[in-house]
N, CA, C and O of each residue as an XYZ file, in Angstrom:
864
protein
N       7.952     -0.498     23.093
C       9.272     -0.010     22.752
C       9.139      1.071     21.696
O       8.499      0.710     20.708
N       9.564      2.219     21.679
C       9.384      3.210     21.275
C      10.719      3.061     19.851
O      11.919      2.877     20.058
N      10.138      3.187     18.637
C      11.528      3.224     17.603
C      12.450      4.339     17.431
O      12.019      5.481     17.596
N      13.758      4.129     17.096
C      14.570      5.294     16.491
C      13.922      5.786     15.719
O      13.417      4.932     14.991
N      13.618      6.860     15.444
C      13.268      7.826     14.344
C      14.393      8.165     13.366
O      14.085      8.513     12.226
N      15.713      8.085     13.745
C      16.728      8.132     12.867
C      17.096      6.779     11.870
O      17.537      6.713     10.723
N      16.749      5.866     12.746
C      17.033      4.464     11.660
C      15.918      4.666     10.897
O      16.145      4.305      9.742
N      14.856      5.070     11.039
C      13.830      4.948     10.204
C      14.054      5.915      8.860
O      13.103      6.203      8.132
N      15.292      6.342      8.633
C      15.586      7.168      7.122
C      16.425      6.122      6.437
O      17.321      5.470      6.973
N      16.147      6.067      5.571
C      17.275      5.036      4.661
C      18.710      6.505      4.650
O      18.540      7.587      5.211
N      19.535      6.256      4.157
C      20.690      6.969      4.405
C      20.797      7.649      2.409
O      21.164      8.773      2.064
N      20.421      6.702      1.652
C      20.025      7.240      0.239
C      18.677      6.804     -0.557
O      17.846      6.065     -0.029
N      18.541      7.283     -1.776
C      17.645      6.681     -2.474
C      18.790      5.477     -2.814
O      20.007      5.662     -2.800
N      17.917      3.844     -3.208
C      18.636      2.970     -3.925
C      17.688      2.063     -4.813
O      16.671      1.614     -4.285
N      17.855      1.893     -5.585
C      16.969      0.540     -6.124
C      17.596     -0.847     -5.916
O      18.742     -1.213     -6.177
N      16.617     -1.500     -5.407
C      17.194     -3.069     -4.919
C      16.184     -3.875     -5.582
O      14.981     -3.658     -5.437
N      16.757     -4.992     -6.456
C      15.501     -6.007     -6.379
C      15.665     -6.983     -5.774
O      16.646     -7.523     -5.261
N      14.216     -7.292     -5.885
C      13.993     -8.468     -4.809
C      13.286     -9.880     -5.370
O      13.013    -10.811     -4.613
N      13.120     -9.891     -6.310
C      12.612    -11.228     -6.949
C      12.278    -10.550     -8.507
O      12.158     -9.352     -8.761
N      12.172    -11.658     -9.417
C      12.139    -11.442    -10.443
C      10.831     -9.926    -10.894
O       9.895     -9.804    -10.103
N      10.872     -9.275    -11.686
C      10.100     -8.404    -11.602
C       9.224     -7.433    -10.487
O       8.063     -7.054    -10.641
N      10.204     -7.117     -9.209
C       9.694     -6.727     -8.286
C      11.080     -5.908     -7.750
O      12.100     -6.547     -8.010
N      11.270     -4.893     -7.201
C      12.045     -3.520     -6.778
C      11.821     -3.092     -5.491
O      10.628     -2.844     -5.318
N      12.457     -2.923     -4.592
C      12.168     -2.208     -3.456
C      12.695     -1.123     -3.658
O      13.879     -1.417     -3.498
N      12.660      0.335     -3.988
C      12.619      1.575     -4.330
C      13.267      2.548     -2.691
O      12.413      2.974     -1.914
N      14.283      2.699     -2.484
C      14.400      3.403     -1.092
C      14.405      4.761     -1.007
O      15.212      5.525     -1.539
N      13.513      5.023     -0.347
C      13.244      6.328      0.237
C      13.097      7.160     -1.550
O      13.638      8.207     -1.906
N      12.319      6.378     -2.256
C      11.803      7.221     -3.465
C      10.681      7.976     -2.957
O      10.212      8.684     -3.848
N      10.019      8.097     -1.742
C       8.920      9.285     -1.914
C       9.209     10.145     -0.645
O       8.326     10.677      0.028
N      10.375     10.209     -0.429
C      10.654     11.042      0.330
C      10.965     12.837     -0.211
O      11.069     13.704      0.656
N      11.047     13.080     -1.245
C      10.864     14.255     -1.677
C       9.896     14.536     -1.886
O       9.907     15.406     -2.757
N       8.623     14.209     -1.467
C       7.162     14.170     -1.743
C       6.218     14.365     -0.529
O       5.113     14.878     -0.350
N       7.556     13.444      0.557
C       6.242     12.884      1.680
C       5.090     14.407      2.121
O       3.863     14.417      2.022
N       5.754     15.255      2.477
C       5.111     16.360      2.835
C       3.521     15.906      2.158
O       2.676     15.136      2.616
N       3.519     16.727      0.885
C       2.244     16.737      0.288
C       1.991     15.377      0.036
O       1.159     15.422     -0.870
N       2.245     13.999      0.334
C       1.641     12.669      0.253
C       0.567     12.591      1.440
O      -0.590     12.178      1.357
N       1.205     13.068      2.514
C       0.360     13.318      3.578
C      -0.627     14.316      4.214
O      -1.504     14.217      5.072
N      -0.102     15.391      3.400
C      -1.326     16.708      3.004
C      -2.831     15.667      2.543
O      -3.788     15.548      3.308
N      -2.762     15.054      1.280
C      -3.617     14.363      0.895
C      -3.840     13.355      1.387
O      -4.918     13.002      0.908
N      -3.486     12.588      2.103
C      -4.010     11.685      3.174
C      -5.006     11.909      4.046
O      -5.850     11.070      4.363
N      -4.906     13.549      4.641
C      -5.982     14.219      5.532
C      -7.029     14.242      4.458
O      -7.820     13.319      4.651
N      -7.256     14.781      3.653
C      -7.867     15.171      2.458
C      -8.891     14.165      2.052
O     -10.086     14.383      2.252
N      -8.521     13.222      1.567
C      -8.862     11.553      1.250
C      -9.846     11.068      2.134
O     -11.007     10.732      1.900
N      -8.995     11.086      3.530
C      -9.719     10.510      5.123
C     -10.700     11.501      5.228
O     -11.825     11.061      5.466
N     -10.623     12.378      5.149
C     -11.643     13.526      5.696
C     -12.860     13.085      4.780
O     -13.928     13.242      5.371
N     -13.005     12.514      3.337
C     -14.103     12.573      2.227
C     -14.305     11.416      2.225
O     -15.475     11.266      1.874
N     -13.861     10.507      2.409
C     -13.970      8.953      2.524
C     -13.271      8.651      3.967
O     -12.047      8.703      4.095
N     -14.284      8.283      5.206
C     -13.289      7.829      6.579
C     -12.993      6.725      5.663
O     -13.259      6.372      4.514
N     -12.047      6.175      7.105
C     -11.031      5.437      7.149
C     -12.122      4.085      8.059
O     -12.989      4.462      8.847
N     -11.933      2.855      7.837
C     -12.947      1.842      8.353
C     -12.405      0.377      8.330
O     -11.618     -0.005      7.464
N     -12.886     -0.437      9.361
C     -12.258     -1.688      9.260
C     -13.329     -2.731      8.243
O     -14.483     -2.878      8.646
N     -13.019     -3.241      7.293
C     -14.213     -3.793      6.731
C     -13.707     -5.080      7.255
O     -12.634     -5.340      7.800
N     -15.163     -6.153      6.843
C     -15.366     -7.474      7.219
C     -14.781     -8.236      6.028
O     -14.645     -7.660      4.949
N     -14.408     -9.604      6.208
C     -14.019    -10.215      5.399
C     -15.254    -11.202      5.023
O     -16.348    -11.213      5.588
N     -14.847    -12.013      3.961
C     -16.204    -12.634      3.349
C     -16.387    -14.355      4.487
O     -17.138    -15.328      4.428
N     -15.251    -13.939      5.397
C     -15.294    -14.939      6.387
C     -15.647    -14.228      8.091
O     -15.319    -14.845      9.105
N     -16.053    -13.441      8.119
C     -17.008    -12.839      8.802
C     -15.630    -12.183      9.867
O     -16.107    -11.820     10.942
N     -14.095    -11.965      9.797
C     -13.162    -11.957     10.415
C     -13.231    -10.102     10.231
O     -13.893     -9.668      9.288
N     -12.603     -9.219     11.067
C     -12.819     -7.880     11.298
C     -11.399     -7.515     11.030
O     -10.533     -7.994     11.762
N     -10.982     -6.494      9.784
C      -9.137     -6.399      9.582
C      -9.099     -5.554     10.267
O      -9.827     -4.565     10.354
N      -7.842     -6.003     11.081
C      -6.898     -4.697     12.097
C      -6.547     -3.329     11.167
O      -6.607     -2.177     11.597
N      -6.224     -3.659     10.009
C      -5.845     -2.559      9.439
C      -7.251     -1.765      8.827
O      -8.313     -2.253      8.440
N      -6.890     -0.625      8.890
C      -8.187      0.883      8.859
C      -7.780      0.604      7.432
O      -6.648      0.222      7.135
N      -8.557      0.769      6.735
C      -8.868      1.523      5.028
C      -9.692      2.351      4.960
O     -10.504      2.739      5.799
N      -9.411      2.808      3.424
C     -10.855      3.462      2.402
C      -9.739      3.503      0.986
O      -8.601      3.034      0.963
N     -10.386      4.135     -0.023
C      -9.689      3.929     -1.318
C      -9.830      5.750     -1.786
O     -10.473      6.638     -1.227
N      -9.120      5.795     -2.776
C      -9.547      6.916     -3.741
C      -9.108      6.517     -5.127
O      -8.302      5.649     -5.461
N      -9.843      7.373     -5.878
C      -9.569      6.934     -7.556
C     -10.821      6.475     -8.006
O     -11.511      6.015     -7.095
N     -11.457      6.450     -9.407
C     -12.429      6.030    -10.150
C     -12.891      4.536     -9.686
O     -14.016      4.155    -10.012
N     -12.039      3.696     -8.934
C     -12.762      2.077     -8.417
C     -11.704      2.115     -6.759
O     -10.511      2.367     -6.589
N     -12.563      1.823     -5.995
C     -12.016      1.181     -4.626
C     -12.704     -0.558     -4.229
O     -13.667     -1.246     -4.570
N     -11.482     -0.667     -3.292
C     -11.554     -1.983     -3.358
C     -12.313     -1.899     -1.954
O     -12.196     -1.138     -0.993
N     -13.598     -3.600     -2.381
C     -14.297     -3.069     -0.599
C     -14.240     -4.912     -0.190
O     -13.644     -5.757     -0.858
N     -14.880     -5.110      0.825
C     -14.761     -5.918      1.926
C     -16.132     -6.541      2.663
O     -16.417     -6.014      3.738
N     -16.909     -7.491      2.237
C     -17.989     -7.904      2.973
C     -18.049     -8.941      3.189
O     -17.078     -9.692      3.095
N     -19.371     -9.354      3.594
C     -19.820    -11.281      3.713
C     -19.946    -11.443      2.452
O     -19.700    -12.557      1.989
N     -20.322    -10.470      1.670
C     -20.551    -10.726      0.371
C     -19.295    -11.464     -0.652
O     -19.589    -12.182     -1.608
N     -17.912    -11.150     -0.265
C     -16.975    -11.139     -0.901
C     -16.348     -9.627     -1.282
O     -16.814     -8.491     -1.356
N     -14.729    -10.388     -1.529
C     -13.904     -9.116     -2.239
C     -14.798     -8.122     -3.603
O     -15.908     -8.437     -4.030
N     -14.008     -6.945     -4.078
C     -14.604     -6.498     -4.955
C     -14.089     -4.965     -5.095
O     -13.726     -4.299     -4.125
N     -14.107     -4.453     -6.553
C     -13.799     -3.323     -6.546
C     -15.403     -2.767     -6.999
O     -16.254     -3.411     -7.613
N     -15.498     -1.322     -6.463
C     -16.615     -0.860     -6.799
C     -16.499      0.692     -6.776
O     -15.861      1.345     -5.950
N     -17.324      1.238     -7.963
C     -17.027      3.018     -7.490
C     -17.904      3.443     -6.810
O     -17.838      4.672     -6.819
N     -18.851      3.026     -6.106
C     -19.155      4.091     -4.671
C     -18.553      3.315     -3.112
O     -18.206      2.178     -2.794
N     -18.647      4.398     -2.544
C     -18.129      4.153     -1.096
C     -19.141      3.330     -0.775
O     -20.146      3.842     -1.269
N     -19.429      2.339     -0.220
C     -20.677      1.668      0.372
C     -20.938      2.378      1.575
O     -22.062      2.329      2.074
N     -19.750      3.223      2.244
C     -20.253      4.223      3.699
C     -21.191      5.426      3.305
O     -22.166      5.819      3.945
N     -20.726      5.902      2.188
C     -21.051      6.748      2.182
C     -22.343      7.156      1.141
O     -23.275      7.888      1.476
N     -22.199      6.573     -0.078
C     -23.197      5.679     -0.966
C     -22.554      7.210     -2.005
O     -23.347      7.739     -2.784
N     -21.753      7.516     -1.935
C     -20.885      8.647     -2.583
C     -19.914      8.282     -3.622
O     -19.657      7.104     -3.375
N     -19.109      8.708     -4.836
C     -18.002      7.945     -5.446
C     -17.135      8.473     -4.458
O     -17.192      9.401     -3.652
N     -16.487      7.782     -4.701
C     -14.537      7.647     -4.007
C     -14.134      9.090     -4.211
O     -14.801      9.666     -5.071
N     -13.079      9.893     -3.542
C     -12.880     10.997     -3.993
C     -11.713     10.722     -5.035
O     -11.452      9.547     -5.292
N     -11.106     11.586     -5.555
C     -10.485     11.693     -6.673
C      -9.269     11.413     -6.291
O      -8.953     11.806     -5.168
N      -8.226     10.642     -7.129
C      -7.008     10.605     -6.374
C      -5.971     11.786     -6.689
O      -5.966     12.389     -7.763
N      -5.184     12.020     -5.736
C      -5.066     13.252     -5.781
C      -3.547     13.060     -6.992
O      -2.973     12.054     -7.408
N      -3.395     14.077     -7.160
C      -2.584     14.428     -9.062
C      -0.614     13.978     -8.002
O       0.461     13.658     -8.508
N      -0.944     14.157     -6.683
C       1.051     13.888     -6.146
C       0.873     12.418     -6.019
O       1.792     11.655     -6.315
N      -0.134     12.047     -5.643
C      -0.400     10.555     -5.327
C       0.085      9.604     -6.653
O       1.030      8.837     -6.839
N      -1.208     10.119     -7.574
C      -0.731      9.141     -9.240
C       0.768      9.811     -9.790
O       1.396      9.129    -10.599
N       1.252     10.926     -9.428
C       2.678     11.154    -10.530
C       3.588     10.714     -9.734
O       4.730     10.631    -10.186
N       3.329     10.322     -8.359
C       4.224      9.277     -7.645
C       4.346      7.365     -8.069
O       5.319      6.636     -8.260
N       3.211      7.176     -8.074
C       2.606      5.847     -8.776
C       3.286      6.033    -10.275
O       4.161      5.179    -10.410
N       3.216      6.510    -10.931
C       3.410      6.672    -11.955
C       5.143      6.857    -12.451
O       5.685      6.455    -13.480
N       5.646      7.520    -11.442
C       7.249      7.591    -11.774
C       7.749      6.373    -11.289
O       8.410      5.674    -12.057
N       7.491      5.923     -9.867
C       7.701      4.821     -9.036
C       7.651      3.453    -10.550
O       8.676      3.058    -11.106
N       6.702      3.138    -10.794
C       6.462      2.572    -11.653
C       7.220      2.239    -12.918
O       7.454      1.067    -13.210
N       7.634      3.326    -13.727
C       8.978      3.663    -14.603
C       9.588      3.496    -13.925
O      10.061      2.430    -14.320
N      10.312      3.826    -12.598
C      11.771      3.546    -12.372
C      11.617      1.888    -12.246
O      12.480      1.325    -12.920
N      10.941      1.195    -11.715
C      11.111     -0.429    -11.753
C      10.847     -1.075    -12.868
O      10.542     -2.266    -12.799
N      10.925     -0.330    -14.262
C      10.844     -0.750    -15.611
C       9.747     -0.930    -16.038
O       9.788     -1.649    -17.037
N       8.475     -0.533    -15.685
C       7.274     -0.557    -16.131
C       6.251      0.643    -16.781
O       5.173      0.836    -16.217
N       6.566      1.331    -17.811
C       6.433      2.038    -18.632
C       4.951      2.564    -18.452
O       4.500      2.146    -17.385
N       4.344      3.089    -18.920
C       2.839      3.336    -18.768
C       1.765      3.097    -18.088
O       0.609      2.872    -18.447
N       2.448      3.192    -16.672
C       1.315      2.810    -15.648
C       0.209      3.889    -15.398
O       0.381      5.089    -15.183
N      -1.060      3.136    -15.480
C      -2.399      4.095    -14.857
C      -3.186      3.574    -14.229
O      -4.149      2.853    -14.492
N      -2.460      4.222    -12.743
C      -3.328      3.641    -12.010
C      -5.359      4.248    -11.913
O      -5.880      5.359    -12.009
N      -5.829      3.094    -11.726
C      -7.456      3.693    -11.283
C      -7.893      3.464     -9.921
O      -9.003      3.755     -9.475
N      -6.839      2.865     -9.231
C      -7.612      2.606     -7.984
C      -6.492      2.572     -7.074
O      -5.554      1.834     -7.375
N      -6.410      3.531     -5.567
C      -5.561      3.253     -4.877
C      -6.087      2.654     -3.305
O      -7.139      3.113     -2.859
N      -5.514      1.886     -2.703
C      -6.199      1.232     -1.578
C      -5.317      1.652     -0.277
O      -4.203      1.247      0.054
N      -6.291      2.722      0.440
C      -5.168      3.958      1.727
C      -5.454      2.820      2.881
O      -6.585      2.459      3.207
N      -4.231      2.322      3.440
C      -4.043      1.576      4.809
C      -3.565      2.370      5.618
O      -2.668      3.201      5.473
N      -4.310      2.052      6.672
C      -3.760      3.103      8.065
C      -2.945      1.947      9.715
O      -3.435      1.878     10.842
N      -2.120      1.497      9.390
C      -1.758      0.801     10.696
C      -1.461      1.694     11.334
O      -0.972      2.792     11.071
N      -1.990      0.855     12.868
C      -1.564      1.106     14.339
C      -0.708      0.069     14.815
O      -0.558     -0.883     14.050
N       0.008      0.039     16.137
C       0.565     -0.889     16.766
C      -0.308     -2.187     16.852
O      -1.466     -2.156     17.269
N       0.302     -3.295     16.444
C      -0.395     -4.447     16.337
C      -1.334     -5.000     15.150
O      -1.770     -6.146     15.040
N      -1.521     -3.994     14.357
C      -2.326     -4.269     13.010
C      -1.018     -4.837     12.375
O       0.182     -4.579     12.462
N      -1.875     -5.816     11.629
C      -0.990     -6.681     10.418
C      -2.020     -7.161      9.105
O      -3.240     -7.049      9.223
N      -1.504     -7.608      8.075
C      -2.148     -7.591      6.884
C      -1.317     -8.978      6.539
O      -0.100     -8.970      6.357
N      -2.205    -10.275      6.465
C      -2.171    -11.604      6.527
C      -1.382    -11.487      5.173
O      -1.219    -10.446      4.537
N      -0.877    -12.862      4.813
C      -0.111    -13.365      3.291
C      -1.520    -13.124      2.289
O      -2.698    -13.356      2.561
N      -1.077    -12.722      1.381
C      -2.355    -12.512      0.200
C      -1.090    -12.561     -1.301
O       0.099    -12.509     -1.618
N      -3.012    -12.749     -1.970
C      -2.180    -12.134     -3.761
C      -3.160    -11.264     -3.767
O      -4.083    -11.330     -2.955
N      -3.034     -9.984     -5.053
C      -3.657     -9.363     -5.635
C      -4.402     -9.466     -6.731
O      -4.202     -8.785     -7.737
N      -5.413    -10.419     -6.599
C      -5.871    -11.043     -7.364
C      -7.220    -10.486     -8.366
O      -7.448    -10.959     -9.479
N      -7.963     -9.497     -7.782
C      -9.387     -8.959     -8.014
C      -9.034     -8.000     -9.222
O      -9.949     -7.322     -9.689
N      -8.376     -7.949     -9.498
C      -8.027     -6.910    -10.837
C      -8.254     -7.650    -12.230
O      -7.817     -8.765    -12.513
N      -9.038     -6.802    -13.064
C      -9.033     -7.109    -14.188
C      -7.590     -7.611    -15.031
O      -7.437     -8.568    -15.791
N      -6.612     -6.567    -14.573
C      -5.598     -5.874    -15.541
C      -4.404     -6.540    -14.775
O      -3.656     -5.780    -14.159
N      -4.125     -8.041    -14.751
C      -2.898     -8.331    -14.139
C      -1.803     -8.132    -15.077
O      -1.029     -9.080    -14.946
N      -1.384     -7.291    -15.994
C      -0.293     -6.662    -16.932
C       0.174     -5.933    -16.134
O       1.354     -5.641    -16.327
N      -0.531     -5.318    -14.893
C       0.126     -3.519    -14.594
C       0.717     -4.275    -13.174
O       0.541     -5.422    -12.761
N       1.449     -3.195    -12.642
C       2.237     -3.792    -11.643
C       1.183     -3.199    -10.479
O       0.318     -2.345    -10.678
N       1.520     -3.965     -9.045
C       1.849     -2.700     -8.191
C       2.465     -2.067     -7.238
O       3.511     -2.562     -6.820
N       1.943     -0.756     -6.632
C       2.879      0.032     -6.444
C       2.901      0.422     -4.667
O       2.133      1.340     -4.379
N       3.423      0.025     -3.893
C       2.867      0.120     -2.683
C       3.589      0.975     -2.013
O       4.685      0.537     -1.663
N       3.212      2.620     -1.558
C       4.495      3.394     -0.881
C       3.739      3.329      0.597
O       2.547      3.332      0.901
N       5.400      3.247      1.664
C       5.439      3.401      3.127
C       5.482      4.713      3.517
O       6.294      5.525      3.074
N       4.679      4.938      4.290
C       4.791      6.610      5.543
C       4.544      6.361      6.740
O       3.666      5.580      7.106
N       5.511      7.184      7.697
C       5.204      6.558      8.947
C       6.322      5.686      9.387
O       7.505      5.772      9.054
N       5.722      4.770     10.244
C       6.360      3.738     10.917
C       6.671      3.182     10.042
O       6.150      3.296      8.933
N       8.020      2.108     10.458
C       8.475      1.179      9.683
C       7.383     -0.483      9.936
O       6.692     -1.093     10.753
N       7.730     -0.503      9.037
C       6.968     -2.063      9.324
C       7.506     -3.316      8.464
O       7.547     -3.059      7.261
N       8.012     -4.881      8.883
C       8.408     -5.310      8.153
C       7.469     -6.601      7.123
O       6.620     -7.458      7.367
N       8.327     -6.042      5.714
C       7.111     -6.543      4.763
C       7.365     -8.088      4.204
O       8.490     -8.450      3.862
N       6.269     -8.913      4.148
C       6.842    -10.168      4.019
C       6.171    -10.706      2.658
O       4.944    -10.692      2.560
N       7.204    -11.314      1.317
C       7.396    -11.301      0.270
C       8.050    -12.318     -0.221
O       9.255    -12.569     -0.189
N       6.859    -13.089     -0.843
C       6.955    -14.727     -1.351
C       6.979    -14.476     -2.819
O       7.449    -13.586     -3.528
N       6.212    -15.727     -3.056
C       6.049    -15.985     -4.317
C       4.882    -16.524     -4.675
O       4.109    -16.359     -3.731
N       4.317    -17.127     -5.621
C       3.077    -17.255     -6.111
C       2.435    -18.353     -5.684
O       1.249    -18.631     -5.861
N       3.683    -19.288     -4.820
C       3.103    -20.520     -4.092
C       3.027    -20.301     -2.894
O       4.111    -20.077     -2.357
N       1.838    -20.270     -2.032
C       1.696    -19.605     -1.140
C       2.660    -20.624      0.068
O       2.810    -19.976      1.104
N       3.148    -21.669      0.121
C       3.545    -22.718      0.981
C       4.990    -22.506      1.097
O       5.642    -23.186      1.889
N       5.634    -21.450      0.230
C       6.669    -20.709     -0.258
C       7.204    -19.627      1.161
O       6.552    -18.645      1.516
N       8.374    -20.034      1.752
C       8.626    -19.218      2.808
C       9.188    -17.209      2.125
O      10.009    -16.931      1.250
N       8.452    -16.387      2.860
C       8.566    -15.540      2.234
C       9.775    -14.644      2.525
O      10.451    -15.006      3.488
N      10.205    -13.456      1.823
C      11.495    -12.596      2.400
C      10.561    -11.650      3.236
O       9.429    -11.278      2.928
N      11.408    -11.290      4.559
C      11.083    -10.296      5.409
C      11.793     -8.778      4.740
O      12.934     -8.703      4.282
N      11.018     -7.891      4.808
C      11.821     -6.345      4.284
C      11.572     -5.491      5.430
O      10.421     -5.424      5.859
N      12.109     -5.109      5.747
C      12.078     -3.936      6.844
C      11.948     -2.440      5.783
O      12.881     -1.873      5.214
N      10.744     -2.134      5.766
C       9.719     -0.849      5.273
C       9.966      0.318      5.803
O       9.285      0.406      6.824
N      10.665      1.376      5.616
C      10.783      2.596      6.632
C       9.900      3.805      5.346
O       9.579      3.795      4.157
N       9.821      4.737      6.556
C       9.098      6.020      5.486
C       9.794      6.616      4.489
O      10.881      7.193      4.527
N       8.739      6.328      3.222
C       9.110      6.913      1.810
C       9.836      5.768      1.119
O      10.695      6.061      0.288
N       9.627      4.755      1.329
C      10.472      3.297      0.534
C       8.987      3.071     -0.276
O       7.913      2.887      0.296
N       9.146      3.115     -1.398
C       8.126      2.121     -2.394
C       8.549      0.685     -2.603
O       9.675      0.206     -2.472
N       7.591      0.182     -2.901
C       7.907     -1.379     -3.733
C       7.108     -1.458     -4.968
O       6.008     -0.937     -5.154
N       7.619     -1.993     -5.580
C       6.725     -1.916     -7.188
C       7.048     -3.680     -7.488
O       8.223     -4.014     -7.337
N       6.267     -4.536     -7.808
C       6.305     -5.701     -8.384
C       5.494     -5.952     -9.197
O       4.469     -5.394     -8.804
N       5.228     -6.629    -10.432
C       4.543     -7.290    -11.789
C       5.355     -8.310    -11.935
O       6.149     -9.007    -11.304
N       4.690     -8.101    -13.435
C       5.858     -9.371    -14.706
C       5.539    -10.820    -13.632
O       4.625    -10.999    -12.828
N       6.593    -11.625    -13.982
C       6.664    -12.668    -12.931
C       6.032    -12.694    -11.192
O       5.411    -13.561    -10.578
N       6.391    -11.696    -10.902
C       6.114    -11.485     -9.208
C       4.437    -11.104     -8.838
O       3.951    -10.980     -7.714
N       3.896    -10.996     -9.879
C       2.459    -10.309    -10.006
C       1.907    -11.050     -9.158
O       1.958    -10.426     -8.098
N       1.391    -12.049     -8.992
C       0.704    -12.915     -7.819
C       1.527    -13.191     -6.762
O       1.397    -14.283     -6.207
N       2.302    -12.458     -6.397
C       3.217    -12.858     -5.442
C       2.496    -12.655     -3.890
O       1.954    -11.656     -3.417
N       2.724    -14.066     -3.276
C       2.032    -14.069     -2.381
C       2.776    -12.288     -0.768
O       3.937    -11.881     -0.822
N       2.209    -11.972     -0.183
C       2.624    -10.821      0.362
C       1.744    -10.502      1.600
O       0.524    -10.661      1.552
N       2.390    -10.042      2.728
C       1.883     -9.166      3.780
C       2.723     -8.445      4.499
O       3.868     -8.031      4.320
N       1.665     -8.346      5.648
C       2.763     -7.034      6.833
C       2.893     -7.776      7.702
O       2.042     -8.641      7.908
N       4.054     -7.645      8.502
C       3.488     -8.204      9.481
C       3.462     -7.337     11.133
O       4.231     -6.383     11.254
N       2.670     -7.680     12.189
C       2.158     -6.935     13.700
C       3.101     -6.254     13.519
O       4.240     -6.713     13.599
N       2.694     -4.257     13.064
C       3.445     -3.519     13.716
C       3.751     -3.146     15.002
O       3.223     -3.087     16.113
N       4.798     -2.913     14.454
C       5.567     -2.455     16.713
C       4.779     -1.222     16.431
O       4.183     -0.537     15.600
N       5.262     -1.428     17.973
C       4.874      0.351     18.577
C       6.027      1.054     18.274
O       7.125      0.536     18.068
N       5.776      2.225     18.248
C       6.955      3.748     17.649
C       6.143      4.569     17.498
O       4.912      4.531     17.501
N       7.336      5.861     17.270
C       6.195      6.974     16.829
C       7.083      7.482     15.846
O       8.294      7.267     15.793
N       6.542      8.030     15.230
C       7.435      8.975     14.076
C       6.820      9.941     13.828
O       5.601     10.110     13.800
N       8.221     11.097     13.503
C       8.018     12.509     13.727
C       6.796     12.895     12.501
O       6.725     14.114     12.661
N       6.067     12.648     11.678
C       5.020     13.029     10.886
C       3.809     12.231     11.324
O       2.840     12.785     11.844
N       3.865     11.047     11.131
C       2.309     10.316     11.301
C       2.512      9.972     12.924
O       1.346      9.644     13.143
N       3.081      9.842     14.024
C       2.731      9.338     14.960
C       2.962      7.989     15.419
O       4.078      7.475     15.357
N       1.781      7.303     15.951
C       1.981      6.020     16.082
C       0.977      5.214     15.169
O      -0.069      4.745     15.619
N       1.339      5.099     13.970
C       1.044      4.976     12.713
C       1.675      4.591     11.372
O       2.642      5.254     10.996
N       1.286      3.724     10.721
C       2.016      3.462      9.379
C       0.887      3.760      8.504
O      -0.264      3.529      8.872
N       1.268      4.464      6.905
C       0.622      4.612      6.148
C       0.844      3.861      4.592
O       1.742      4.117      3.790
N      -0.134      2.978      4.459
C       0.364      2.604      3.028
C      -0.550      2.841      2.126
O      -1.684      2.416      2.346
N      -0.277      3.563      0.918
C      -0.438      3.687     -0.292
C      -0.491      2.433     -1.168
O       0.672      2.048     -1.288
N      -1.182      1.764     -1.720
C      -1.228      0.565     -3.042
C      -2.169      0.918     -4.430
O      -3.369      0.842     -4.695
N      -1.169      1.266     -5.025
C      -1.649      1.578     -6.570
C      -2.064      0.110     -7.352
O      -1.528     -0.995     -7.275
N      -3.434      0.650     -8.259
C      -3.774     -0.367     -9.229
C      -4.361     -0.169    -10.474
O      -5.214      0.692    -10.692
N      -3.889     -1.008    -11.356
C      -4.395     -0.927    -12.369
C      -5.412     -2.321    -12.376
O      -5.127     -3.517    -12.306
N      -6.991     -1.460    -12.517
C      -8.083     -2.735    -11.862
C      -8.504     -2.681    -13.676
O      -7.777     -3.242    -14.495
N      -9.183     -2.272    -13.895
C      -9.897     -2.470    -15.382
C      -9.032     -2.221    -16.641
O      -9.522     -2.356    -17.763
């Protein structure tokens, strides 16, 4: 089933929250998307894009790679942030200056003052990729929030709480909606779930997510 491309615009920017210390931000990077996705090619091109293994030998549907001074990687070995690419045995490329002053405003507007991010983690869904319930746990620095912006397809995002047995809220994600959560919501349990098929007029048949962190 092919999506509206028109429902997929929120109709304004709005701020909504959604649990204690956590914001769904609408269509805040839509005055941006252009050059968000300039640097997306950019990023992918210096670091591909790759499915890593989990430390349970399971293969994620969703494509990554990272940019910024630490990326987050994926083995038998276990989770982990590290600054070289293990593909490439290269550091991460640099994150690009629209990427962090997006992270960075996003961040202030959901009341969180001085965010710096060092590490961003680039997801690439296709139709049928999904990203299981998790916390964000591997970070040094659980003070900083984070910051997760949508491009692309919509996809709907599912958003608990710190007990994972905790039924979660479904959000329907369209392009240029951020979410920013800390404070209380910081371990909040979270995923995607099986994107549909669609296409949308910039990325295709594709969702792009952005997740800012403050790791060290």
């Amino acid at each position: 089933m092919t999506a509206d491309l028109f429902a997929d615009q929120p109709p304004e920017p709005a701020t909504l929250p959604i649990a204690p210390g956590a914001v769904l931000l609408r269509g805040f990077a839509l005055d941006v998307d252009q050059a968000l996705l300039k640097a997306f090619a950019e990023v992918t091109a210096s670091a591909p894009l790759r499915h890593l293994i989990t430390p349970g030998g399971y293969t994620m549907s969703v494509a990554m790679t990272n940019c910024g001074p630490l990326g987050w990687v994926s083995d038998r070995r276990g989770y982990r942030y590290q600054a070289q690419d293990p593909l490439t045995g290269a550091s991460w490329p640099a994150m690009p200056a629209c990427w962090r002053e997006l992270a960075v405003r996003a961040a202030a507007e959901a009341g969180y003052g001085g965010f710096r991010p060092d590490a961003c983690l680039v997801n690439s869904y296709e139709p049928g990729a999904k990203l299981s319930l998790h916390q964000d746990k591997d970070e040094k620095d659980l003070s900083a929030p984070i910051v997760s912006v949508s491009l692309g397809l919509a996809a709907v995002f599912q958003f608990g709480t710190a007990v994972r047995s905790d039924r979660p809220q479904r959000l329907r994600l369209v392009h240029g909606d951020v979410v920013v959560w800390g404070g209380p919501s910081r371990l909040a349990f979270h995923g995607i779930a099986p994107l549909v098929d669609g296409e949308h007029a910039l990325t295709g048949q594709r969702r792009i997510n952005l997740t800012f962190r403050k790791v060290a």
